[in-house]
VEXKOL-19334 format. One record per residue (C-alpha): x, y, z; residue number from 1. Coordinates in Angstrom, 1 decimal. Example, Ala and Ser with C-alpha at 12.3 -4.5 7.8 and 13.67 -1.06 7.14 Angstrom:
! VEXKOL-19334
12.3,-4.5,7.8,1 $
13.7,-1.1,7.1,2 $
***
This chain:
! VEXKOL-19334
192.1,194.8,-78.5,1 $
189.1,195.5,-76.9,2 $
186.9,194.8,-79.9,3 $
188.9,191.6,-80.7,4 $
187.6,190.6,-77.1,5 $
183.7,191.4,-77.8,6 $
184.1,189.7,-81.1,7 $
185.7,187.0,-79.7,8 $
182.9,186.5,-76.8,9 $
180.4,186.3,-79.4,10 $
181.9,183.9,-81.7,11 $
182.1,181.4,-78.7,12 $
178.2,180.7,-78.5,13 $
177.7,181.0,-82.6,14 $
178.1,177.7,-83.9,15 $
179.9,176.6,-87.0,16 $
183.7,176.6,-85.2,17 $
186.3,175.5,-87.4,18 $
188.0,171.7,-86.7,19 $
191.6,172.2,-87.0,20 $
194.0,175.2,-87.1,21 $
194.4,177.6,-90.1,22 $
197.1,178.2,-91.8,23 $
196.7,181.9,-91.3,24 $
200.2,183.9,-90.8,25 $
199.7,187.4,-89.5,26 $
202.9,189.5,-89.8,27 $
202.9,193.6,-88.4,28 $
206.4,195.6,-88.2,29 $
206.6,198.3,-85.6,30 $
209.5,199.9,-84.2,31 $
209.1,200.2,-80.7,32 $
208.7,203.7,-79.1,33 $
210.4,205.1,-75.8,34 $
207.5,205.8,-73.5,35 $
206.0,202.5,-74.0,36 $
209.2,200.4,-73.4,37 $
209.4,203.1,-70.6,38 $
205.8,201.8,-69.4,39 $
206.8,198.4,-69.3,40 $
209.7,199.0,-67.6,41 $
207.9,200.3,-65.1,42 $
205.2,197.6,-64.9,43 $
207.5,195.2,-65.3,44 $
210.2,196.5,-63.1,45 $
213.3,196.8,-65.7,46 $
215.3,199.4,-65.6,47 $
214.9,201.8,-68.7,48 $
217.6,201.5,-71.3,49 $
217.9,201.5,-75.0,50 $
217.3,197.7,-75.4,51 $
214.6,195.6,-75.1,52 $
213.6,193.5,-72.1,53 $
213.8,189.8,-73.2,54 $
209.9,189.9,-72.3,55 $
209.0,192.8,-74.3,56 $
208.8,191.7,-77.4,57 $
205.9,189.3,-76.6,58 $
203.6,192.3,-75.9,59 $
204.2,193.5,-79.4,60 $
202.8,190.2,-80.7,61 $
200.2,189.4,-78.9,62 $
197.9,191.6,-81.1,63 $
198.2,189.2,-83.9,64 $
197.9,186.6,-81.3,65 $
194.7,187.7,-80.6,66 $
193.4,188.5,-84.0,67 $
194.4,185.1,-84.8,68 $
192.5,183.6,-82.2,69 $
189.7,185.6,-82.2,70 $
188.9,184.6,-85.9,71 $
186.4,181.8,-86.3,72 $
188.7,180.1,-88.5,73 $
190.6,179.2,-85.2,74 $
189.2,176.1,-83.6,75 $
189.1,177.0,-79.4,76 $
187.3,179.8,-78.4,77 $
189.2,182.7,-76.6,78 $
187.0,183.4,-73.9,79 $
188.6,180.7,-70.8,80 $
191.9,179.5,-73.0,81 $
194.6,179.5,-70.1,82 $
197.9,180.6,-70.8,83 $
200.2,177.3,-69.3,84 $
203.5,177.6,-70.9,85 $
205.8,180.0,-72.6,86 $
209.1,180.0,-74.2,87 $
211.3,183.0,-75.4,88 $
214.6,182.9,-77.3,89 $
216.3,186.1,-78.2,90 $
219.2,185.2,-80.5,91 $
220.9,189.2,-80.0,92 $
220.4,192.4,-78.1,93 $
217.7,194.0,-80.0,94 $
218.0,197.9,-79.4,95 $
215.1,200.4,-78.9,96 $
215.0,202.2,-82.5,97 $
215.5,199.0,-84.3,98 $
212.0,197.9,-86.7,99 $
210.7,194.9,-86.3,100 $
208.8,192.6,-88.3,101 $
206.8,190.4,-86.3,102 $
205.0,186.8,-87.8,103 $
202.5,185.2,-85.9,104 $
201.0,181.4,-86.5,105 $
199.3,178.5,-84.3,106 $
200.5,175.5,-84.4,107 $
200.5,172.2,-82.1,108 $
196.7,171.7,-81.6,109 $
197.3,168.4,-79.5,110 $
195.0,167.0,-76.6,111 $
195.7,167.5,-73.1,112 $
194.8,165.7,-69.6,113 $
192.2,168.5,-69.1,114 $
191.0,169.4,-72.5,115 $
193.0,170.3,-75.8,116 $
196.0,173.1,-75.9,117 $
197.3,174.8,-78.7,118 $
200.6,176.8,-79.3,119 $
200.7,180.3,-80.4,120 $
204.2,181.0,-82.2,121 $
206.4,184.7,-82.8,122 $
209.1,185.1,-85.0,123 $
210.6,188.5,-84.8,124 $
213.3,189.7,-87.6,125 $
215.5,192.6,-88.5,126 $
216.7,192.9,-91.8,127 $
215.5,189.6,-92.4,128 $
217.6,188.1,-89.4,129 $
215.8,186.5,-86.8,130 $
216.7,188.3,-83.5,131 $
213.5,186.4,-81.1,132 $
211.0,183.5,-80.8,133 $
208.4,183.1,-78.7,134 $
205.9,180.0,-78.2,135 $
202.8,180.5,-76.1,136 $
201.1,177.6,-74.6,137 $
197.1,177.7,-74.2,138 $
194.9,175.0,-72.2,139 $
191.4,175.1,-73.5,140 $
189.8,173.2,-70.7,141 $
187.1,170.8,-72.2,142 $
187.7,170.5,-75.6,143 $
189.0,168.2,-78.0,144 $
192.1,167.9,-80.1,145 $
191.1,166.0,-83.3,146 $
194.5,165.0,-83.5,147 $
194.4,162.5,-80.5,148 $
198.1,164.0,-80.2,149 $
199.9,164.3,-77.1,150 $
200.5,167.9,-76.2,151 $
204.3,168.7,-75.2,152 $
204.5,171.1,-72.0,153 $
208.0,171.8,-70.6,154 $
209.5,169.6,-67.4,155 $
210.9,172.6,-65.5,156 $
213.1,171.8,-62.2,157 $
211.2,172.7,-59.0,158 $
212.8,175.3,-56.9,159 $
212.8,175.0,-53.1,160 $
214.7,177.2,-50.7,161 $
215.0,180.6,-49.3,162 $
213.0,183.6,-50.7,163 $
215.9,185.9,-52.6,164 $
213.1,188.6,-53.1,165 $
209.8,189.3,-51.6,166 $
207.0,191.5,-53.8,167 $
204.0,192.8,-52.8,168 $
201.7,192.7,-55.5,169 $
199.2,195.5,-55.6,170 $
195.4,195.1,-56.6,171 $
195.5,197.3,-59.8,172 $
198.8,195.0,-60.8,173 $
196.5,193.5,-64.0,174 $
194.9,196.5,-64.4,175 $
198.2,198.2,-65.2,176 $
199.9,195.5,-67.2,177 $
197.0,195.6,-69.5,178 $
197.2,199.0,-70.1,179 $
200.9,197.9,-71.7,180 $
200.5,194.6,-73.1,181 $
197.0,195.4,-74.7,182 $
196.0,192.0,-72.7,183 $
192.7,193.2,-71.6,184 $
191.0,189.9,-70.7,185 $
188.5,190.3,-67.9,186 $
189.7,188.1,-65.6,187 $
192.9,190.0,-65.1,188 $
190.8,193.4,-64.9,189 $
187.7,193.9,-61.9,190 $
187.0,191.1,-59.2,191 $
183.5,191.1,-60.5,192 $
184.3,190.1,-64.0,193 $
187.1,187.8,-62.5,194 $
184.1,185.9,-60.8,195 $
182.2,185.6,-63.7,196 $
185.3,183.3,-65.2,197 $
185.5,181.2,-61.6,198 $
188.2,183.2,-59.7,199 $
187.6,184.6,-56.6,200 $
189.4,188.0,-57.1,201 $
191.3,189.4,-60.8,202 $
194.5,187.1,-60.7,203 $
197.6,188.2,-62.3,204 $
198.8,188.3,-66.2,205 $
201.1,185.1,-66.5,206 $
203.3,187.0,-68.6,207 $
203.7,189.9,-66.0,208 $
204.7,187.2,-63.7,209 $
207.4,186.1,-65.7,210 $
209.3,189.4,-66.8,211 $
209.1,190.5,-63.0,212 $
210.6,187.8,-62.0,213 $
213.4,188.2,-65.2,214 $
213.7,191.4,-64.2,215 $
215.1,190.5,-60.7,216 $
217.8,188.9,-62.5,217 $
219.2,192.0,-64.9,218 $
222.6,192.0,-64.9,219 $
223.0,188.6,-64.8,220 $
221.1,187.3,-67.7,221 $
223.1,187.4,-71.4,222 $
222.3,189.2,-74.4,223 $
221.1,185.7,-76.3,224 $
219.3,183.7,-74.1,225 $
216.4,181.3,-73.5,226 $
213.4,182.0,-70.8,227 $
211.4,179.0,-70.4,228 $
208.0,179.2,-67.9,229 $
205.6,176.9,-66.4,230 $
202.2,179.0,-65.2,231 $
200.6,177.3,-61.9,232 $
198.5,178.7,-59.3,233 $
197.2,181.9,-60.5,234 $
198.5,184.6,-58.6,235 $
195.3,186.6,-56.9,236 $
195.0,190.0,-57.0,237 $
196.3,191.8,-54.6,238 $
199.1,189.1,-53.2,239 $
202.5,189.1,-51.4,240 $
204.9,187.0,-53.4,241 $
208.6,185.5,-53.0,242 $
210.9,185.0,-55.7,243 $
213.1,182.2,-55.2,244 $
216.3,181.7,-57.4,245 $
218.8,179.2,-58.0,246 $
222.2,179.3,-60.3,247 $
222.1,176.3,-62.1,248 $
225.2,175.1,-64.6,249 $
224.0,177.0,-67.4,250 $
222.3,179.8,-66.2,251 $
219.2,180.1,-63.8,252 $
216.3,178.2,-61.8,253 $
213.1,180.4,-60.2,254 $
210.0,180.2,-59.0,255 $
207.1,182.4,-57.6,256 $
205.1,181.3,-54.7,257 $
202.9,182.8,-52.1,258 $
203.8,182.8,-48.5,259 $
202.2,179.4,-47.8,260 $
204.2,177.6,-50.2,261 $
202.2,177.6,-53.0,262 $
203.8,177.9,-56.5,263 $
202.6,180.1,-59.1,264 $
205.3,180.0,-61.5,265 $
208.6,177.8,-62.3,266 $
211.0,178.5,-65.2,267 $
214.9,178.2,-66.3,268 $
216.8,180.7,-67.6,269 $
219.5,178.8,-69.7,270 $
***
């Protein structure tokens, strides 16, 4: 992942960028192993068991994520895309031994108020029977959608009311979800390098954001499901944090925000 981040930096000042999205589709299987389910988990803050955390199946494909975008066949440069939106849908339980087969594509490269986004979809099957989706959202701030399309981000509720939960969020927090989501972009890593991107101190992985806050609600979340996120204020590194929860008539309303009100993420658990 590493490497895929070097070769990714350097491919943003070459010229010669492609116009429009490939039709690449990258496909891995894995079956997932113990200790690092037991890593996230820890991260993460779900309890160990023997099946997977609705979030968990993002961080096995975001390595074809990133190979796709780090290719110069893909038409925004990875250095400063923001992750703004993501969407999971597991369709069953999918247990620990299980193997996966995971297919990665882009698709959705549609201009936005602040630049262009584009959306990075998973498919994930056993046996040929699709178990999860996931859509990732990214803001490339600047650029251009040769579309002229509208992008489509998710209207999720606001949530105002008393904190059910408050987190202190410790300085090495992106440090250590990196180490288990292979999500090693700098500005989640070192103040320093954080700086060099415009943030005043290494802010917080959007995506560990939104299983800690799932993970709050274990127990009360069903085996198929959908987990929808909006990403706001990033969350500086380190932070105290409130979760704030609300049942809705299908399932769940949350947010994050700091102790002055400010939101860093919304989302619906449905």
């Amino acid at each position: 992942m590493i490497g895929l981040y070097a070769k990714a930096a350097v491919g943003a000042v070459l010229p010669g960028r492609a116009r429009s999205l490939p039709g690449t589709v990258l496909e891995r299987s894995v079956t997932p192993e113990v200790g690092h389910l037991a890593d996230y988990a820890g991260v993460c803050g779900f309890p160990l068991g023997d099946r997977l955390p609705l979030t968990f199946p993002h961080v096995l494909a975001f390595p074809l994520q990133i190979e796709l975008m780090a290719a110069r066949s893909f038409p925004l440069p990875l250095p400063g895309l923001v992750h703004v939106a993501n969407r999971i849908t597991v369709h069953r339980a999918i247990g620990l031994g299980e193997q996966l087969d995971v297919r990665v594509r882009a698709e959705r490269f549609a201009a936005h108020p602040r630049g262009a986004q584009v959306d990075l979809v998973a498919e994930v099957s056993v046996g040929g029977d699709r178990v999860w989706d996931g859509r990732s959202t990214y803001l490339a701030r600047g650029a251009q959608a040769p579309t002229g399309l509208a992008g489509e981000l998710p209207d999720l509720p606001e949530v105002d009311g008393p904190g059910a939960a408050v987190w202190r969020v410790p300085a090495d927090t992106g440090r250590r979800y990196a180490a288990v989501s292979g999500d090693v972009n700098p500005i989640h890593l070192n103040p320093v390098t954080a700086k060099a991107f415009g943030f005043p101190r290494a802010i917080a992985h959007g995506m560990w954001t939104a299983a800690r806050a799932l993970a709050a609600l274990q127990g009360r979340v069903p085996d198929a499901a959908t987990y929808e996120v909006g990403f706001r204020k990033p969350l500086l590194l380190p932070s105290t944090v409130e979760l704030v929860t609300e049942q809705a008539k299908e399932g769940w309303d949350l947010a994050v925000r700091n102790r002055k009100g400010a939101v860093h993420l919304v989302g619906t658990v449905r």
